[in-house]
C-alpha positions in Angstrom: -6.2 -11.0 -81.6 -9.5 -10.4 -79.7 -9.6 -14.0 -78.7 -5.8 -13.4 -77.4 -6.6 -10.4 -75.5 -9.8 -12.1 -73.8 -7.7 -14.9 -72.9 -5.1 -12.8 -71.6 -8.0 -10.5 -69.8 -9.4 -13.6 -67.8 -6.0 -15.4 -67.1 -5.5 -11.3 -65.3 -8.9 -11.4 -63.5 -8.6 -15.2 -62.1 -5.1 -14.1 -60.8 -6.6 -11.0 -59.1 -8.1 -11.2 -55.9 -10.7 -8.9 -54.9 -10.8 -8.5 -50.7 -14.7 -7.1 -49.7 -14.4 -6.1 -46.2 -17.7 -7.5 -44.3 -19.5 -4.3 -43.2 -21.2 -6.1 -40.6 -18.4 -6.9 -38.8 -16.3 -3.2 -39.4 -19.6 -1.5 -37.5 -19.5 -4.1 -34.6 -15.5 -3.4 -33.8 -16.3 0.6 -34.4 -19.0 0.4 -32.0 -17.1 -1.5 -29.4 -14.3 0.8 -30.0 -16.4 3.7 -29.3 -17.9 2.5 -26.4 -14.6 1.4 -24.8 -13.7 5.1 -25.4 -17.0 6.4 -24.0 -16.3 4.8 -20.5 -13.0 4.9 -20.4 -11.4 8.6 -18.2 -8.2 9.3 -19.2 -6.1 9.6 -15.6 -5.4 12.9 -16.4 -9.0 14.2 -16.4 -10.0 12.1 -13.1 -7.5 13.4 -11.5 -8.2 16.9 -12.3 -11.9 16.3 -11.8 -10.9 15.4 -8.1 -8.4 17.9 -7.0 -11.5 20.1 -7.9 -13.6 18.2 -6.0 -11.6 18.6 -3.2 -11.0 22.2 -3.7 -14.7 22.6 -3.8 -15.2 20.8 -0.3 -12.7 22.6 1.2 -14.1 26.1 0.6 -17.5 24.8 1.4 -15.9 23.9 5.1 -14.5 27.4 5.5 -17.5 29.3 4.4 -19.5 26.9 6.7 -17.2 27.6 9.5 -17.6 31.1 8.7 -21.0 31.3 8.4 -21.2 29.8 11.9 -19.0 32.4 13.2 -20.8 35.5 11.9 -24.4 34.1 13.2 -22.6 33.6 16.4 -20.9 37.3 16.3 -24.9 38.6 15.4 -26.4 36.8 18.1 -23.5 38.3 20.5 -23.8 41.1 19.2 -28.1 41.4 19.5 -27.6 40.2 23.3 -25.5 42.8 24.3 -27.7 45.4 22.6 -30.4 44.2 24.8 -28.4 44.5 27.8 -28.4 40.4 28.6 -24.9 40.4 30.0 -25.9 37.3 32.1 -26.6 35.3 29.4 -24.0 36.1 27.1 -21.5 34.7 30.3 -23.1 31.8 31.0 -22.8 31.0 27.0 -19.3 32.0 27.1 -18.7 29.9 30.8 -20.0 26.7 29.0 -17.9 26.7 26.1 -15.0 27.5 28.6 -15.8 24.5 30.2 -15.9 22.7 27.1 -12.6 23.9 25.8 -11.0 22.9 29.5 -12.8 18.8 29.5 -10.9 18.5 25.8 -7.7 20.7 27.0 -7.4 17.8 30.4 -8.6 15.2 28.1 -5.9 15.7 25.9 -3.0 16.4 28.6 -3.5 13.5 30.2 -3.3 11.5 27.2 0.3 13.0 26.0 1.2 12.4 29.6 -0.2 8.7 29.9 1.2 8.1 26.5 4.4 9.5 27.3 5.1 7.3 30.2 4.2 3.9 28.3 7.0 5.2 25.8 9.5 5.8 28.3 8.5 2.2 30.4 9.7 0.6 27.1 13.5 2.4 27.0 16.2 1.1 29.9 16.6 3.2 32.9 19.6 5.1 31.7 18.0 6.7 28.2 14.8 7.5 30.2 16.5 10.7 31.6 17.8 11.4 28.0 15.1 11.0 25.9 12.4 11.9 28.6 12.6 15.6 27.4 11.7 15.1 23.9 8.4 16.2 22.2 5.7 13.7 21.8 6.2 12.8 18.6 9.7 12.4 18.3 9.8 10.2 21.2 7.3 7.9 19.5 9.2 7.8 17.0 12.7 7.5 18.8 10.8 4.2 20.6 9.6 2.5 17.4 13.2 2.5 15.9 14.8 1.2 19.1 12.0 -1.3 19.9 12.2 -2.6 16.1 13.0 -6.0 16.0 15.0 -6.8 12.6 13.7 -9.4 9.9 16.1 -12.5 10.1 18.2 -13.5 8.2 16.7 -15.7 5.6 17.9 -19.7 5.8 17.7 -22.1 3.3 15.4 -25.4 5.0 15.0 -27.5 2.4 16.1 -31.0 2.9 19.4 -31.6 1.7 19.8 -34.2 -1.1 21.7 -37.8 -0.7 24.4 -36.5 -3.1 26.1 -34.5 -0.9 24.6 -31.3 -2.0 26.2 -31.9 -5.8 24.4 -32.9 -8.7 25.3 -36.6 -9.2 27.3 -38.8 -6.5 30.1 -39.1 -9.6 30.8 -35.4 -9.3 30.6 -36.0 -5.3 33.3 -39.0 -5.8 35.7 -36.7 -7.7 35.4 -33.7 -6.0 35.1 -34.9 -2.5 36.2 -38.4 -2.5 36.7 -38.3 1.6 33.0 -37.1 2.2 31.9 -39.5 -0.2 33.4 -42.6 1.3 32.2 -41.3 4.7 28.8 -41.0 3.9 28.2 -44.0 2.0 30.6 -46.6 4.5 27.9 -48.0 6.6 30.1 -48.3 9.7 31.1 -44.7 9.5 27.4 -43.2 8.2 25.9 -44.6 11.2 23.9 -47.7 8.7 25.8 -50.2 10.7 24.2 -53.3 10.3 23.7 -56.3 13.2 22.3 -59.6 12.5 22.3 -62.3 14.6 23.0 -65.9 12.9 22.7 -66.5 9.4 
């Protein structure tokens, strides 16, 4: 009975198959998967990370703005106490004159602009559309002005069957085209030889 079993014990083990996984290569795909992981931001997160960002720059503008302003208010503020009226106009005159150079600067481009918009409308929409705001009139002029995409055309070279798949289907379905296009004295293939 021994000897049966044993038989019976290796005939079990020579069917069995034992799979070892290779460690070598299990800690080379983890790594790989790790490091993929590791670089990889998930959209959500980047996204997040720059809304903050922008938050962030933002407030710094304001505060910066602000900052200015109050150190302006102070040094206003300082000059009057010292009685230097004169100065604090001529500050005040030169960013008056400032202010006026970007307010012409700007007027005269609306108006310059406005007038190549209106050149590019007939005579009789001019009057109409003449008292619309800037911006609406731009964009009033770029829908009238826009030229529509043609239509697209097929320009391929058409085929000596006719435009059907084999001149047998030309025969039966258009017999008259077919005769017409393949008689040389009607197809224009008319042929002239002299003598022989």
């Amino acid at each position: 009975m021994n000897l049966i079993n044993s038989n019976e014990e290796v005939k079990m083990s020579d069917t069995q198959e034992v799979e070892v996984p290779d460690v070598k290569q299990d800690t080379v795909e983890t790594a790989s998967e790790e490091k993929q992981t590791v670089d990889q931001v998930p959209y959500a997160r980047f996204k997040e990370l720059v809304d903050e960002k922008n938050d962030i720059k933002v407030k710094f503008d304001s505060l910066e703005r602000q900052i200015k302003k109050d150190a302006e208010d102070r040094n206003l503020k300082q000059l009057e106490s010292k009685g230097e009226y004169e100065k604090i106009m001529a500050d005040m005159t030169t960013k008056l004159d400032s202010a006026e150079k970007k307010s012409k600067a700007w007027d005269d481009y609306q108006a310059t602009r406005r007038e190549s918009l209106l050149s590019k409308l007939p005579e009789d929409d001019r009057a109409i559309y003449g008292k619309l705001p800037l911006i609406e009139l731009d964009l009033h002029v770029d829908k009238v002005n826009a030229k529509p995409s043609p239509a697209s055309v097929d320009n391929s070279k058409p085929t000596s069957t006719g435009g059907y798949a084999s001149f047998e289907e030309w025969a039966q379905i258009d017999p008259k085209g077919y005769e017409k296009a393949n008689n040389p004295q009607t197809s224009g293939k008319i042929k002239i030889s002299y003598g022989d």
